[in-house]
N, C-alpha and C positions, 0 to 999 in steps of 0.2 A: 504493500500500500504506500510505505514511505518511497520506495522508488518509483512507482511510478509520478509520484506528485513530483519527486525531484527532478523526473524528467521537464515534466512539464514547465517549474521555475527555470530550469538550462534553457527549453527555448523564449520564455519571455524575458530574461536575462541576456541570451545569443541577438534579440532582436533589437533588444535596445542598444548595444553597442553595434550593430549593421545601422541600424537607424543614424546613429551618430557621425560614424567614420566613413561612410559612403560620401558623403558630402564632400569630405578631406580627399577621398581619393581621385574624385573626380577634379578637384581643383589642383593635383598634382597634372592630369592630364590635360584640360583646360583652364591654363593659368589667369585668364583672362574671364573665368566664372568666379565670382566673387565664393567664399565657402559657405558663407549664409543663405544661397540660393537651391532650392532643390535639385539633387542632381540626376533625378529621375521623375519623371509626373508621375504624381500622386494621385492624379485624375482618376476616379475608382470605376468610372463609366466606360474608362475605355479598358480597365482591366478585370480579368474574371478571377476572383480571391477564390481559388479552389480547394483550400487549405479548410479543416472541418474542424470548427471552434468544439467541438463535443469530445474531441479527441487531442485536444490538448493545443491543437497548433493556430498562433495566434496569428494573425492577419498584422502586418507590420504596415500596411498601405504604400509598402513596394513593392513592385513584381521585380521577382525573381528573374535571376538574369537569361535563364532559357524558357521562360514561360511559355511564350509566344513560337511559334513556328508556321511559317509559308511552306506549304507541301509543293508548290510548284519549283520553290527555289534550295530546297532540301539537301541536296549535293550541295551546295554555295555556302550552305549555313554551316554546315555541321562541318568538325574539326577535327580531327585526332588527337590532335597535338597534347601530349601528357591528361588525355582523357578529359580533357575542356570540350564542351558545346557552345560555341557562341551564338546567339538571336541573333538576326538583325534589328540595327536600332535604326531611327530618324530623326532628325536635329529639328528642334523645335524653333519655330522666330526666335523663340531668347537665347536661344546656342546651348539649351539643354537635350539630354538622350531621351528621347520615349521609346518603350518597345510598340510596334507595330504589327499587325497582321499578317503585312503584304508589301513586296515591294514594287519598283518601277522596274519592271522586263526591261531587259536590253542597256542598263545602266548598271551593267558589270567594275567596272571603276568605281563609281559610287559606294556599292556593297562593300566593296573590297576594302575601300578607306574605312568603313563604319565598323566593319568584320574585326579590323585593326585595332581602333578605336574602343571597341569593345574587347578585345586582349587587354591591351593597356590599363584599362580598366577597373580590369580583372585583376591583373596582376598588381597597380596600386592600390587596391584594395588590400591583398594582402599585405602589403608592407603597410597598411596604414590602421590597422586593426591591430589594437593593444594586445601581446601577446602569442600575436602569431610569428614566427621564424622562415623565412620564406629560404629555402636552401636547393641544392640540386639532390638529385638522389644518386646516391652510387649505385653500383655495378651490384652489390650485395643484395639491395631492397629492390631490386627487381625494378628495372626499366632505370628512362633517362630522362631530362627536362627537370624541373623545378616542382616542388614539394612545397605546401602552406604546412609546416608540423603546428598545430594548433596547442595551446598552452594555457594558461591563468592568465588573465590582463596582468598582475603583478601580483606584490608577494600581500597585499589586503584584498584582495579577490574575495568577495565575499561569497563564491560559489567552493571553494578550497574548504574541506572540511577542518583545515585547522583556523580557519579564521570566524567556524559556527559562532553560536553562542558559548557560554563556558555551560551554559545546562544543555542545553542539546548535545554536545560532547559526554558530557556528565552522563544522562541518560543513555547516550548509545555506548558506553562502557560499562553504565550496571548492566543492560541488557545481556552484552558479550558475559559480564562477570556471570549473570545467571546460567546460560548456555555452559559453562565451565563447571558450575557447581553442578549442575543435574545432570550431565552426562558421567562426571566423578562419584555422584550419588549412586548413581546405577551400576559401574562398575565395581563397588562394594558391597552392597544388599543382597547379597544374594547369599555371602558367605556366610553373613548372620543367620541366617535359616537352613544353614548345611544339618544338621543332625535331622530336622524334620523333612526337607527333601529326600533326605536318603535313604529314608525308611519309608516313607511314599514308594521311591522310585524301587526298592528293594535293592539298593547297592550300597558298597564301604562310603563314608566320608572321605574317602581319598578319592575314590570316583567322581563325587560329589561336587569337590572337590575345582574339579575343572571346569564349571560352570560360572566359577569367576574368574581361574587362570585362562579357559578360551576367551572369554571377553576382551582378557588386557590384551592377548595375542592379536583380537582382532582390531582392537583400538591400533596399536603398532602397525599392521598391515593397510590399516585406512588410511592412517597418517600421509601413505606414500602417494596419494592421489587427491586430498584432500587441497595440499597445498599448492600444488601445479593446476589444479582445477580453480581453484579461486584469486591466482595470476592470470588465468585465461578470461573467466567471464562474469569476475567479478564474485566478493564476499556475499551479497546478501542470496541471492543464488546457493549455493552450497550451503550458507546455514539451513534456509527454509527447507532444501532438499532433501540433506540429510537427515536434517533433526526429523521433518517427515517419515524418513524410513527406518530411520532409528525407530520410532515408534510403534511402527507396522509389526517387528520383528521385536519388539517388548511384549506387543500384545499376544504375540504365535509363542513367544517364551513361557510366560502365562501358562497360555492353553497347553503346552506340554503333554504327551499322554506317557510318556519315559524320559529316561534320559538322555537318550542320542536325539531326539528332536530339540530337547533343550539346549541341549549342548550346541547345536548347528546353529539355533536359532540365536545363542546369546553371542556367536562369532559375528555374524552376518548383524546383527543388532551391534555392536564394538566398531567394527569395521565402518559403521555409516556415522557413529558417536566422535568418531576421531578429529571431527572438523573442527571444533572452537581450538583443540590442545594446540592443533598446528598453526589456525589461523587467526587466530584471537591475538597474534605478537603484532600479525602486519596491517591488524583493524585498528588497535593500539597506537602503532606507527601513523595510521592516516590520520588521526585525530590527535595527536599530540605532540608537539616539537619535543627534543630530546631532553631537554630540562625539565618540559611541563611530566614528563613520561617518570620521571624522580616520583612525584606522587602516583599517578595515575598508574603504572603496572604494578607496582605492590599492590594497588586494590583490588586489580584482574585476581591476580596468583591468587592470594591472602583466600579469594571467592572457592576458585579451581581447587585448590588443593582444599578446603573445607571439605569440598563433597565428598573424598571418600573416607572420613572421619564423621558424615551423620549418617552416611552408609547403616554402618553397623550398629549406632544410634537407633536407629529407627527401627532397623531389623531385627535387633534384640528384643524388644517389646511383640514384635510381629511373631517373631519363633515362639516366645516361650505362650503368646495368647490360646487359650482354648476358645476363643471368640472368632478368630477368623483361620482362614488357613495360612501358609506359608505362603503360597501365590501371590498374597496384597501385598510381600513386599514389591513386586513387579505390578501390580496395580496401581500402586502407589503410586511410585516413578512413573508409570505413566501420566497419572492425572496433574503430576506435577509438571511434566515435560510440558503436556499440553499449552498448559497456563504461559511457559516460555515462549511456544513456539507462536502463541497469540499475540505476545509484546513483541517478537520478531516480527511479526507479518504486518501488525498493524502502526509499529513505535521505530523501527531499525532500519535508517535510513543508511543507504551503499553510501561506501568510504572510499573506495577503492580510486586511486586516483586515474589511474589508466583506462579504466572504464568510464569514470565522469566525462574527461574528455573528449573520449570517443563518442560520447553522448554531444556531447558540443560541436563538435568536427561533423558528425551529421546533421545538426543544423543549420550550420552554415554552409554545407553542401545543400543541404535544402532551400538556402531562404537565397543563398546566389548561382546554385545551377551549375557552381565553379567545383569539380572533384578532386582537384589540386588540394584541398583542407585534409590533411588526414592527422588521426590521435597519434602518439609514435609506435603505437602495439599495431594500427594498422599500415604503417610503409610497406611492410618488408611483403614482398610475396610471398607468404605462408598460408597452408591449410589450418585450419583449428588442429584437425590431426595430427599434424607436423609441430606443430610448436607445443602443444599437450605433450606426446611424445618426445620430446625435449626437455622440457620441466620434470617429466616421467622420471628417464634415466640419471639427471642430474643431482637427487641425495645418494645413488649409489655412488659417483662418483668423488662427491663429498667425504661419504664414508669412511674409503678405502685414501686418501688424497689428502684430506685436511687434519695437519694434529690437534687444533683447536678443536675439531669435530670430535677425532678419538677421545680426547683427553675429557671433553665435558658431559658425551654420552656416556662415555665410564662410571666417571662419577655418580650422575644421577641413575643411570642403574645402580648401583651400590645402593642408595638414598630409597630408590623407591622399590629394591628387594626388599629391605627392611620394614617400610611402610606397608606393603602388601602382606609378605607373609606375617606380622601381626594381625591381618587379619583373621586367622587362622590362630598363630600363636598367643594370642589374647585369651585365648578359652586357658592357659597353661600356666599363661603369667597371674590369671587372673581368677578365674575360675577355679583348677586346683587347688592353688597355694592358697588364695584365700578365698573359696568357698562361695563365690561370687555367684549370683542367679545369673541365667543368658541376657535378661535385661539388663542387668544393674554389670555387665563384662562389655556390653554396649556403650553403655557411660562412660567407661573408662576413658575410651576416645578423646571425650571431652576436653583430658588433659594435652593431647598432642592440639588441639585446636585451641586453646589457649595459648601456647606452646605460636602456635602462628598468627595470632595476631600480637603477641610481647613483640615478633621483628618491626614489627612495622614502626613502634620507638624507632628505630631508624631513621627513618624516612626523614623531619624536618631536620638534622644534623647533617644528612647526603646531601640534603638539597644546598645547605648553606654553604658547606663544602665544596659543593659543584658550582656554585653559582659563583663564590669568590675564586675560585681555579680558572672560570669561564673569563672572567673579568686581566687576569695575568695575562692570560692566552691572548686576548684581542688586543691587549696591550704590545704584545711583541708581533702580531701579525696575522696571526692565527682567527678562525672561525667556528673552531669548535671544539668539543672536548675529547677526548681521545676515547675509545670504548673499554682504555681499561679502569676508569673512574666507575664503571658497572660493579666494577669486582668487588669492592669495599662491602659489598653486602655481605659475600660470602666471605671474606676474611674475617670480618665477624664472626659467623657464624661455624664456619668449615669447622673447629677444635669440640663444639658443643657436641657432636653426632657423635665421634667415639668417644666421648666422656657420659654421654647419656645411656649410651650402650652399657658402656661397663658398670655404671651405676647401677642399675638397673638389674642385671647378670648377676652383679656381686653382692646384691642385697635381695634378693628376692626368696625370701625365706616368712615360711608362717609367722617364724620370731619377732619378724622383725615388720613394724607396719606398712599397710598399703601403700601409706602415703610418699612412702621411698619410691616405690615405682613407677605411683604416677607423678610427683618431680621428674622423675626422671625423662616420660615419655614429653611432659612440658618442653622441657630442655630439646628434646629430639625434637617435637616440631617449629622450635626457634631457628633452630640450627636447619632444617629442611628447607623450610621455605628463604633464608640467607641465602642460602647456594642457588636454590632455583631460580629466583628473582634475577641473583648474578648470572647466573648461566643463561635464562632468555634471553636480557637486555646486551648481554656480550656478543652472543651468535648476532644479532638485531643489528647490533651497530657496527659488526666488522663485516658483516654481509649484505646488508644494505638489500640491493633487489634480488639477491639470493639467496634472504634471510628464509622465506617460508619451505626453500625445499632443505634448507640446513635444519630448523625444526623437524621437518619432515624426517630428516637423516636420523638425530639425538631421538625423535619420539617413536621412532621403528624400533629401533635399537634395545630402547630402555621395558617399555612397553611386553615386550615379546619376551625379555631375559625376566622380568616380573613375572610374567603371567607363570611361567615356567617352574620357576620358583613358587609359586603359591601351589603350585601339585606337589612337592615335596615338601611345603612347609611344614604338616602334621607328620611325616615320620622325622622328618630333623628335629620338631621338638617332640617326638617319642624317646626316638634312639640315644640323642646326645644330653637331654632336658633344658632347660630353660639355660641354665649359669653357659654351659657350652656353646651353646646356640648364639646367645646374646654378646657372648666373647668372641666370638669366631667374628661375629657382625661386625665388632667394634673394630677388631683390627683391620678388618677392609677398608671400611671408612679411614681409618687412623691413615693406614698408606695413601691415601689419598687427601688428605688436608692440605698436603704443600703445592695441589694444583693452584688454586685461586694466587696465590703468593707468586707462583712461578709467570703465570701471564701476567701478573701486575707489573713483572718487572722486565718480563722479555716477550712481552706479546707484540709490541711495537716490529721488534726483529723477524718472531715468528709469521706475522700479518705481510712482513715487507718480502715473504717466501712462496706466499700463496697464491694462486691463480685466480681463488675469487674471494680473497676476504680483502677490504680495505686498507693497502696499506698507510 
């Protein structure tokens, strides 16, 4: 709903600036028409406005520069040249252009000066319209002759989503933040009702089991398409679509009659879930300059990673109910989805700059008949096919190619091993040792989500930080802040994860109280959400326009080595128990604390190696 109205403001915004600078171009080519003078009759009697106000397109009470055509002089008019059509015009007593119907046969001279006339035009138009680049095209974007690449009038364009309202930004960032929490919600609810699925289904809890580990598998699997789809045709597109079939395949989860339908259906439901995780960084990016993004993605994250901590929340009261079945935990989540995917449809206006554009570029091939205006996604001669397919294979090549890629995907696997198989190991820590109901082992959670919203203290000390750094830099020359000023989050935080581990490990005894434990998982979701925050906003800014298939890379990755892990998570806290398990955790994490430290000080080097990260 918000896009199409957004269309529609582009062309009454496209019109009034063609309204404006037509005049200007026409007085580049007749110097001797004052600017103040129309440079086309407005006369509405002799023109037919075919344009259907019902459908958005507003009548500027100028005809468009190929309105008009004479079928008898048809050859004469029409042009090739870089995919222009010129009308013939006719010079008015006051030495302005009108288009006309029909010409004088046999006054081939005539047409041909006008034919001119109307290039030139054409072509000052382009240069005289704020924001367009008038350039040649090379040999690469297919064909030759001169290109309009169409752009923002400048950098207060009030069509540029970062120049919205500060609430209409606002709003289309809790919306994203919503889309984050309830696909993360659904990827955990299910494990809370593993004991009562599984005696339904008549299978072990380890079976059971992978009802959550295939979900994260297929969230990592979606990831890879989610983000080269929403570089192609735009974010709001792929939210409404997916969230759509995410739904579809909630509901067939639900309905279930065993558990290999379940099982298929919770992959294929993940797999279409996966869109906000990869592309909620570059929706972020459209609505926020890089400073204002200090605030504004700690509230994304802070949202996303919530979900799958009331996951279990919620679904601990659903298992242990004799009131309803297990299944409402996926009822649930649907009705909640729902409500999201309402405020998407109706509230979630496209950010996407590439697409805005293009949405403008065919305006003004609409309102001047001139096909020289193109967005810069549409120069190049590609098929959708072709350049989908290219976004495609581009996080594999990230993967295996970028150390910044290995080294941050690592990590958050490590991060979100831990995060997941608690969902599972919580019955152990929590449950056993202290006797906990399945409700009241669902609570526990509670402390890792405290645990994320304490980082976000953070937040106004980064900003200050960054804002006085940003202030030096412009001082010596410079325009912006380097992307390892991201990291400070996770230096923070990186030391908390294995120290909340072992805490946790090492005191986890009936003797000793609860309240150890869950400190400790507080501490771990401090420390979780540091790293992540840094690890988005770092891939973000050292990848720039191939940030979303770099997400795409780290959230295949991470995703899939989770889901895997959560199928063995109940025999590793069988066989090794709780202290083993949580030790073993810790020192993975711990070997990995000196990443964030290591790019803060050689990321500059590292970046200045790589093929697509900024150096």
């Amino acid at each position: 709903m918000q896009s199409i109205l957004q269309h529609r403001r582009f062309l009454k915004h496209v019109t009034r600036q063609y309204e404006r600078d037509l005049a200007k171009a026409e007085a580049l080519v007749n110097p001797g028409t004052p600017d103040s003078s129309p440079p086309i009759s407005t006369d509405t009697s002799d023109h037919v406005d075919t344009r259907d106000p019902e459908k958005g397109e507003q009548s500027s009470g100028i005809p468009p520069l190929d309105t008009q055509h004479d079928p008898e002089h048809h050859g004469q008019e029409k042009r090739e040249e870089d995919g222009l059509r010129f009308a013939p015009l006719q010079a008015t007593p006051t030495g302005r252009l009108a288009s006309q119907g029909g010409g004088a046969p046999g006054d081939m001279s005539r047409t041909s000066t006008v034919l001119l006339q109307r290039k030139s035009i054409g072509t000052a138009l382009g240069t005289t319209l704020t924001g367009i680049n008038v350039r040649d095209r090379s040999t690469i974007e297919g064909g030759d002759g001169q290109v309009f690449v169409v752009g923002y009038e400048g950098e207060d364009d009030i069509m540029n989503p970062h120049n919205w309202s500060f609430y209409t930004r606002l709003g289309a960032t809790i919306n994203i933040g919503f889309i984050g929490w309830i696909v993360g919600f659904a990827s955990s609810i299910d494990s809370a009702v593993l004991t009562q699925a599984a005696a339904e289904f008549g299978v072990s809890e380890v079976a059971e089991s992978l009802a959550t580990g295939i979900f994260l598998i297929g969230f990592g699997v979606g990831a890879l398409f989610a983000g080269p789809f929403s570089e192609t045709i735009g974010r709001n597109p792929v939210y409404i679509a997916t969230l759509s079939l995410y739904m579809i395949f909630t509901v067939a989860s639900a309905l279930s009659p065993n558990i290999g339908a379940q099982i298929a259906f919770r992959f294929i439901a993940g797999c279409f879930a996966a869109t906000p995780i990869v592309c909620a960084g570059g929706s972020i990016s459209d609505l926020w300059d890089p400073m204002e993004r200090v605030y504004a993605f700690p509230g994304f994250a802070t949202a996303a990673i919530l979900g799958p901590t009331f996951g279990p929340i919620v679904g601990g009261f659903v298992g242990q109910s004799s009131l309803v079945s297990w299944r409402w935990g996926d009822w649930i989540t649907l009705i909640i989805s729902g409500l999201v995917l309402s405020l998407v449809i109706f509230f979630q206006p496209e950010t996407y700059a590439a697409v805005l554009l293009k949405w403008k570029a065919a305006h003004l091939r609409q309102l001047t008949g001139d096909h020289r205006y193109k967005a810069e996604i549409e120069i190049r001669d590609e098929s959708f096919k072709k350049r989908l397919s290219t976004a495609l294979y581009r996080p594999f090549v990230l993967t295996f190619s970028e150390p910044i890629i290995i080294l941050i995907a690592l990590y958050l696997t490590v991060i979100y091993i831990i995060l997941f198989t608690f969902l599972n190991g919580y019955t152990f820590v929590f449950m056993e040792t202290y006797g906990f109901s399945q409700g009241i082992t669902g609570l526990s959670f509670i402390g890792i989500a405290i645990g994320l919203c304490l980082s976000l203290l953070h937040v106004p000390m980064i900003y200050k930080w960054a804002k006085a750094d940003l202030v030096k830099i412009k001082e010596q020359g410079g325009t912006r802040l380097p992307p390892e000023f991201r990291l400070w989050f996770a230096m923070f935080g990186a030391p908390a994860i294995p120290i909340s581990m072992f805490w946790m490990g090492w005191t986890n005894y009936a003797w000793i109280s609860c309240w150890s434990s869950l400190g400790a998982s507080v501490l771990f979701g401090y420390g979780f959400l540091c790293v992540f925050i840094s690890s988005y906003q770092y891939i973000i800014d050292s990848y720039e326009e191939y940030s979303a298939s770099a997400l795409a890379s780290v959230t295949f990755i991470r995703y899939v080595a989770a889901g895997g892990m959560v199928e063995v998570a109940l025999p590793f806290y069988e066989n090794l128990g709780v202290h083993w398990t949580l030790t073993i955790m810790g020192a993975l994490s711990a070997l990995l604390v000196p990443v964030p430290y290591l790019f803060y000080h050689f990321g500059k080097q590292i970046r200045g190696h790589s093929s697509y990260a900024k150096g």
